[in-house]
MOPAC internal coordinates of N, CA, C and O (Angstrom, degrees):
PM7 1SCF
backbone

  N    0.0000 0     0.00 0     0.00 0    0    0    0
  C    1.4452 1     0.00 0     0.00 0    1    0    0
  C    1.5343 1   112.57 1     0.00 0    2    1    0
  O    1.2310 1   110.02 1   133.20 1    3    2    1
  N    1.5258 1   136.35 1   -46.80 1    3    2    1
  C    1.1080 1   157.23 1   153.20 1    5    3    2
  C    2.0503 1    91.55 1    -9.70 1    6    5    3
  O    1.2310 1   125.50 1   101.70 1    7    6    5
  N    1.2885 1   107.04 1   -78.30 1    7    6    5
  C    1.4671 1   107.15 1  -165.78 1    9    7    6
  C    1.5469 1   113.22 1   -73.45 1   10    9    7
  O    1.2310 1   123.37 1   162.17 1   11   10    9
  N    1.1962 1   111.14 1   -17.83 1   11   10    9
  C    1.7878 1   108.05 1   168.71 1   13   11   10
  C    2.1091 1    92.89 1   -70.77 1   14   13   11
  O    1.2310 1   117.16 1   134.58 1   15   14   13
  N    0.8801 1   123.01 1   -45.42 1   15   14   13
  C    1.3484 1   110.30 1  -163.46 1   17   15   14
  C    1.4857 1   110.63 1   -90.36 1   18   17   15
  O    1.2310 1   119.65 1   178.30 1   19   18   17
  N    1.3161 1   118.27 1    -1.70 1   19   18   17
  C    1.8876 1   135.71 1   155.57 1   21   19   18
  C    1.4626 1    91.43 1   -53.61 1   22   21   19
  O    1.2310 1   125.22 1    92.04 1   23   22   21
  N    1.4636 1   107.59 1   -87.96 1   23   22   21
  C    1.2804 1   138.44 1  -155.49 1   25   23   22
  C    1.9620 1   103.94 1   -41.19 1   26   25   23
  O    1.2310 1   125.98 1   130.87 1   27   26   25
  N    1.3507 1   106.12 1   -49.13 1   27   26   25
  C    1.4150 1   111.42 1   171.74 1   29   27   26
  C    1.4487 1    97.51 1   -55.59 1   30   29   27
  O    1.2310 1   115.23 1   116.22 1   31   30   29
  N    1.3246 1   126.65 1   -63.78 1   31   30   29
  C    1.7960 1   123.43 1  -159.26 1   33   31   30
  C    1.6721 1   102.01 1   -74.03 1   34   33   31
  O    1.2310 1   105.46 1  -179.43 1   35   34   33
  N    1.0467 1   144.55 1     0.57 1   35   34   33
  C    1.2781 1   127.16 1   170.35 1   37   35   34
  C    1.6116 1    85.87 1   -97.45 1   38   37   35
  O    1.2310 1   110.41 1   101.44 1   39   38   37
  N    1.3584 1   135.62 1   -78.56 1   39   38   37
  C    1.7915 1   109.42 1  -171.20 1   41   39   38
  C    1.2064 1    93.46 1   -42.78 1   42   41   39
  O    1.2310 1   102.22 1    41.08 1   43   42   41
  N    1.2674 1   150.13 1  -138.92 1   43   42   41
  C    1.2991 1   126.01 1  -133.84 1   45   43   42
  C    1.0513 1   146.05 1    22.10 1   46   45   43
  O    1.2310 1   123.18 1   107.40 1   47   46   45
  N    1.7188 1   111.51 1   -72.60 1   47   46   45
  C    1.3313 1   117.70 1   171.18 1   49   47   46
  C    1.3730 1   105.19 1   -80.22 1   50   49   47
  O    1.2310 1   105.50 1  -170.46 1   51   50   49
  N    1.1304 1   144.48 1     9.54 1   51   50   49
  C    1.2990 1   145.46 1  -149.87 1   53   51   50
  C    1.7705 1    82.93 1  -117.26 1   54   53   51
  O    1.2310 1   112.58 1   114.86 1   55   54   53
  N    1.5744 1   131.62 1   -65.14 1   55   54   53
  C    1.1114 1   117.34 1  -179.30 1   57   55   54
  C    1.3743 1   134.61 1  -104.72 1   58   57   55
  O    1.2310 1   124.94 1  -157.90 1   59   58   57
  N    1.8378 1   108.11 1    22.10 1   59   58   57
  C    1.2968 1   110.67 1  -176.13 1   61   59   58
  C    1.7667 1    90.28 1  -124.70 1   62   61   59
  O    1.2310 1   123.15 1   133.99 1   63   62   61
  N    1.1917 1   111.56 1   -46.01 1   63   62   61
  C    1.3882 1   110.38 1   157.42 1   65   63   62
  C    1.5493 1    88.70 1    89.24 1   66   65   63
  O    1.2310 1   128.23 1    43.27 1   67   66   65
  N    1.8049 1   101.76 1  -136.73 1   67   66   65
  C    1.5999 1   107.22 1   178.69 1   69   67   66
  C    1.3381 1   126.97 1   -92.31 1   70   69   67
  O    1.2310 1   130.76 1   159.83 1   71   70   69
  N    1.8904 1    96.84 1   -20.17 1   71   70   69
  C    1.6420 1    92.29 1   173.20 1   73   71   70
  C    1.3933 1   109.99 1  -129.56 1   74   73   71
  O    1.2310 1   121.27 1   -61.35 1   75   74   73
  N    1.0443 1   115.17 1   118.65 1   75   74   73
  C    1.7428 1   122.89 1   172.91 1   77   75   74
  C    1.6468 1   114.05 1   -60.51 1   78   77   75
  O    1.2310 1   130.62 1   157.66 1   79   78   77
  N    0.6690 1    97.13 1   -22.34 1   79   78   77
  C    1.5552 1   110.05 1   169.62 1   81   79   78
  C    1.7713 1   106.14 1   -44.57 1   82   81   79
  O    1.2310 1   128.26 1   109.77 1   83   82   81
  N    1.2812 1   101.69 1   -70.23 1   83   82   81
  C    1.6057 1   118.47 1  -170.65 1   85   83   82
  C    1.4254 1   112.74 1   -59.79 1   86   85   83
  O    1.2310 1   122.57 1   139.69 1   87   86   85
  N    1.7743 1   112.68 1   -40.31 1   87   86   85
  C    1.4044 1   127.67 1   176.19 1   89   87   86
  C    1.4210 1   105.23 1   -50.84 1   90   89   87
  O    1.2310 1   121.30 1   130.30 1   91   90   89
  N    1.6313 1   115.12 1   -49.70 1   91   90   89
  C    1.7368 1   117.27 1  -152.48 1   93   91   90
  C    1.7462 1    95.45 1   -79.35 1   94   93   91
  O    1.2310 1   120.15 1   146.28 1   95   94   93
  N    1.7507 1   117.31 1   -33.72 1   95   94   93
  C    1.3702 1   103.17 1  -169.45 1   97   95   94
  C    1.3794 1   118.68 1   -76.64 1   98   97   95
  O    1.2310 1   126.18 1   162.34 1   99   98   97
  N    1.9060 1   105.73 1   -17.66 1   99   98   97
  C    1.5861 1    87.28 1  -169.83 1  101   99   98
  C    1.7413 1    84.03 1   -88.82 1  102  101   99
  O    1.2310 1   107.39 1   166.62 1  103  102  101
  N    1.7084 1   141.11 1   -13.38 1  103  102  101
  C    1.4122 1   104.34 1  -173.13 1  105  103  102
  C    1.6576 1   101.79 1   -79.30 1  106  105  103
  O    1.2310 1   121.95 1   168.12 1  107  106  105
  N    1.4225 1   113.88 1   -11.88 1  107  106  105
  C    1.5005 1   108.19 1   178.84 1  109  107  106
  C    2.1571 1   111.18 1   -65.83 1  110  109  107
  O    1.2310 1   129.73 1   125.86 1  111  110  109
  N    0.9099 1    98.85 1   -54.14 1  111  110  109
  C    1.5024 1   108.09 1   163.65 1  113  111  110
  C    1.5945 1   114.71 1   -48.71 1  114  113  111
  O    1.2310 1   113.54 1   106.90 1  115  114  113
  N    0.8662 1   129.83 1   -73.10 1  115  114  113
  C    1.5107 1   126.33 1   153.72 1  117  115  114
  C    1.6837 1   126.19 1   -10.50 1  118  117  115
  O    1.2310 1   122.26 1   113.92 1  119  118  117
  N    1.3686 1   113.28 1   -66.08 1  119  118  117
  C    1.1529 1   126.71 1   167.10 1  121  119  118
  C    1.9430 1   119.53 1   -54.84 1  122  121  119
  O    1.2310 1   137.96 1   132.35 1  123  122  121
  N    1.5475 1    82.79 1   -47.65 1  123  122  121
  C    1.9890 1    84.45 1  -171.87 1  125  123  122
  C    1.8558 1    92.12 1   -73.14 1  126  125  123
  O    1.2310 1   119.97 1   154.80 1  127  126  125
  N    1.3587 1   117.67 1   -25.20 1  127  126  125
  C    1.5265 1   103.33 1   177.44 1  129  127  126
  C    1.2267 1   113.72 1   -78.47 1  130  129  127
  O    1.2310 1   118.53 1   161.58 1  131  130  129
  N    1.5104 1   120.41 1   -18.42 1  131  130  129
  C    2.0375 1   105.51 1   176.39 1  133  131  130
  C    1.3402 1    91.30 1   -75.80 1  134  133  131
  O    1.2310 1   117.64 1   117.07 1  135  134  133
  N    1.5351 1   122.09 1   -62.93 1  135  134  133
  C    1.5512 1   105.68 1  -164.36 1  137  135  134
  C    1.3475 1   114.98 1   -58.82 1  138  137  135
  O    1.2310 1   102.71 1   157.77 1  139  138  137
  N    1.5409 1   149.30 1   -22.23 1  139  138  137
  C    1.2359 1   142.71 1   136.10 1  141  139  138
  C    2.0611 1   110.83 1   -10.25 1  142  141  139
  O    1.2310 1   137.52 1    88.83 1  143  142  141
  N    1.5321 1    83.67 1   -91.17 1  143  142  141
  C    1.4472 1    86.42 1  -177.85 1  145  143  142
  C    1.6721 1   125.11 1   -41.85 1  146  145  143
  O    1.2310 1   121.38 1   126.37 1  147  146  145
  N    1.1797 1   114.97 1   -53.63 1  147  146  145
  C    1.6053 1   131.19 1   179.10 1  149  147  146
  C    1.5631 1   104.13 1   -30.28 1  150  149  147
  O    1.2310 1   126.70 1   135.69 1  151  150  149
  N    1.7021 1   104.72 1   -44.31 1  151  150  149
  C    1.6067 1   111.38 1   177.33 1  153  151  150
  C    1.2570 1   133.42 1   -81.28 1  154  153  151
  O    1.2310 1   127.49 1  -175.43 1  155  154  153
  N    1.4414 1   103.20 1     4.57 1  155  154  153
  C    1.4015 1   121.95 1  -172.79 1  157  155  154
  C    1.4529 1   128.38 1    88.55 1  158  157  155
  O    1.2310 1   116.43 1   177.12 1  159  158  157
  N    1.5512 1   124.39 1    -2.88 1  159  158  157
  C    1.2561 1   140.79 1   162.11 1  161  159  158
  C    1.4144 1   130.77 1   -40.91 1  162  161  159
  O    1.2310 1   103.72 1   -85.54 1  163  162  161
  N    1.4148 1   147.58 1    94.46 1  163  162  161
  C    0.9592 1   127.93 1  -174.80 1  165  163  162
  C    1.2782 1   112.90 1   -66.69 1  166  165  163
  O    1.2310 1   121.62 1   -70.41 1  167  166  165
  N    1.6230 1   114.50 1   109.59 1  167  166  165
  C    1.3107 1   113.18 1  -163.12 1  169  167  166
  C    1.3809 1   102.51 1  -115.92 1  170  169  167
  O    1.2310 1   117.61 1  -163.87 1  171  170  169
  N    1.4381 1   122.16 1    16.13 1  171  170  169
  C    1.8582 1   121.66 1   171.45 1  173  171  170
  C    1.2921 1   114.77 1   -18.46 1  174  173  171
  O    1.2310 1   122.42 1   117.49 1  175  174  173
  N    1.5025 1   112.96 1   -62.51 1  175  174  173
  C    1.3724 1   128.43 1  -150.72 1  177  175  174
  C    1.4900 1   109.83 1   -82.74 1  178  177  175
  O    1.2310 1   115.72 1   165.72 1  179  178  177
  N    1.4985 1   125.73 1   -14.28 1  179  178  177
  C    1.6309 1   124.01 1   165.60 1  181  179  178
  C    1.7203 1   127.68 1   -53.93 1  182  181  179
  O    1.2310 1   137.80 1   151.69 1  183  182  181
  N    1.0052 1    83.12 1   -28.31 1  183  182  181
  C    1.8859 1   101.96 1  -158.23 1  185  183  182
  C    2.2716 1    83.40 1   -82.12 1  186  185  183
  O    1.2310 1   125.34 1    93.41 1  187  186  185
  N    0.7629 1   107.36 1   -86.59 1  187  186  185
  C    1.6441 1   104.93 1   168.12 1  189  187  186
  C    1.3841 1   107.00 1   -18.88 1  190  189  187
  O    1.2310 1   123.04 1    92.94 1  191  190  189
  N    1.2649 1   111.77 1   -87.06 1  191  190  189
  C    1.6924 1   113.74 1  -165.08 1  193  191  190
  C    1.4622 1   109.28 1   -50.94 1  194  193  191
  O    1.2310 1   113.51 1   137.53 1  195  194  193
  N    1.1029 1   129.88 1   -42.47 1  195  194  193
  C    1.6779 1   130.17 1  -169.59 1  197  195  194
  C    1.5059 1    83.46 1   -63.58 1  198  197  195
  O    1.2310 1   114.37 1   120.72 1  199  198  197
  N    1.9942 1   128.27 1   -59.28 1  199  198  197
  C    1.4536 1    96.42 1  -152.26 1  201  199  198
  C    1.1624 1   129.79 1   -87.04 1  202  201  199
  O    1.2310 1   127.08 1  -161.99 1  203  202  201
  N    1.5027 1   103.99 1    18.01 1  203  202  201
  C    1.6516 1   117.37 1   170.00 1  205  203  202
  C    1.5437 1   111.13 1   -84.84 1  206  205  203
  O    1.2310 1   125.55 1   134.89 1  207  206  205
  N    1.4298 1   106.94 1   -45.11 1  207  206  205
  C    1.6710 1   115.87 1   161.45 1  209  207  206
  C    1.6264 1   112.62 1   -43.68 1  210  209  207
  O    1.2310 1   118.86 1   131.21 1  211  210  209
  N    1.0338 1   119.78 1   -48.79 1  211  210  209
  C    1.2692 1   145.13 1  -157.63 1  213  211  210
  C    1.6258 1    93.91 1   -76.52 1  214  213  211
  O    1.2310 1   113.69 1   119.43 1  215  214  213
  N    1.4543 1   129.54 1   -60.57 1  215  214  213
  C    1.3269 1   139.39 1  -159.35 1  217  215  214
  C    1.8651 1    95.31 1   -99.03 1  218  217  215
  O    1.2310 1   111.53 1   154.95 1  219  218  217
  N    1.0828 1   133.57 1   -25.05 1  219  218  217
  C    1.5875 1   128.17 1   162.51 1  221  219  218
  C    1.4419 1   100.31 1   -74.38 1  222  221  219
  O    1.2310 1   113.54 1   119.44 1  223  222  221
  N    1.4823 1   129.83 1   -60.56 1  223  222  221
  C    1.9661 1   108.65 1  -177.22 1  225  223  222
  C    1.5197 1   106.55 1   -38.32 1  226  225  223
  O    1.2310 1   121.33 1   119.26 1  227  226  225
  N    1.1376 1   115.05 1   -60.74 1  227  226  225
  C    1.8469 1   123.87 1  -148.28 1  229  227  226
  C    1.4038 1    91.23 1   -78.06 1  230  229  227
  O    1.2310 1   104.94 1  -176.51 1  231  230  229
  N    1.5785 1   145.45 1     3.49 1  231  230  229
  C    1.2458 1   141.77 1  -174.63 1  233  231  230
  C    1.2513 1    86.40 1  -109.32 1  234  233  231
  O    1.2310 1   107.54 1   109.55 1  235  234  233
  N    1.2629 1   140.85 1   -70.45 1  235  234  233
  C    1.6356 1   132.06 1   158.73 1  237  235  234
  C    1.3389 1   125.52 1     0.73 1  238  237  235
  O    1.2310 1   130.12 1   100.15 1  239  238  237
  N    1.5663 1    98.09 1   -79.85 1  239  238  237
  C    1.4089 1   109.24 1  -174.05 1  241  239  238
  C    1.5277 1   103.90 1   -62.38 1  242  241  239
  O    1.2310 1   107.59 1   151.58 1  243  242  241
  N    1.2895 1   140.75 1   -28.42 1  243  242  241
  C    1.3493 1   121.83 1   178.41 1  245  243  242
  C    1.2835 1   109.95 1   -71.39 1  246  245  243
  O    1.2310 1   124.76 1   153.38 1  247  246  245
  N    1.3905 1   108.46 1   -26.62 1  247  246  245
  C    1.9121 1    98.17 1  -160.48 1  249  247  246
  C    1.7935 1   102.39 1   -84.21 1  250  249  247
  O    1.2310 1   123.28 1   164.59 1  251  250  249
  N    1.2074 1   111.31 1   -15.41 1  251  250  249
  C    1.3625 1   124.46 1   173.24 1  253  251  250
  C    1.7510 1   115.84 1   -65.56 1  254  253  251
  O    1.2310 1   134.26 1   129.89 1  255  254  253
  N    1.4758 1    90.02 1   -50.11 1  255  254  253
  C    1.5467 1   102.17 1   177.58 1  257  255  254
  C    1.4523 1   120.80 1   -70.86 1  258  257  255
  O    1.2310 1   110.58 1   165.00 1  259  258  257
  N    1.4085 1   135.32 1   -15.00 1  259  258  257
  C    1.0834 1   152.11 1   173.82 1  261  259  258
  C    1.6666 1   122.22 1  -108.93 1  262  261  259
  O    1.2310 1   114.83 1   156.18 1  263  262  261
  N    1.2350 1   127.40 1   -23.82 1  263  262  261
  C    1.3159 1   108.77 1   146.28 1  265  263  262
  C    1.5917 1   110.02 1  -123.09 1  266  265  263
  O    1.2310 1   120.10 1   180.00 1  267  266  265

């Protein structure tokens, strides 16, 4: 049991890492891009733009938090 509950805590930290923040927007982006597509939307270009949005906030908030 020990290594089933390893194995859970490294994905974890493996895809939430230090900020959950970054984890929830790109699976939130993810999600609004399948249901995009599902409707017939060419929705290529969401998944990019959110994770630059996504990776400029959390670059913010660190440089804020550190000086």
């Amino acid at each position: 049991m020990p290594y089933v509950i390893r194995f859970f805590q490294f994905w974890y930290d493996f895809v939430v890492g230090d900020d959950w923040s970054v984890a929830a927007g790109v699976l939130a982006a993810l999600v609004v891009t399948f249901v995009l597509a599902r409707h017939g939307v060419a929705a290529w270009w969401l998944l990019p733009a959110c994770v630059i949005v996504v990776l400029f906030t959390s670059l913010r908030r660190s440089i804020r938090r550190s000086g």
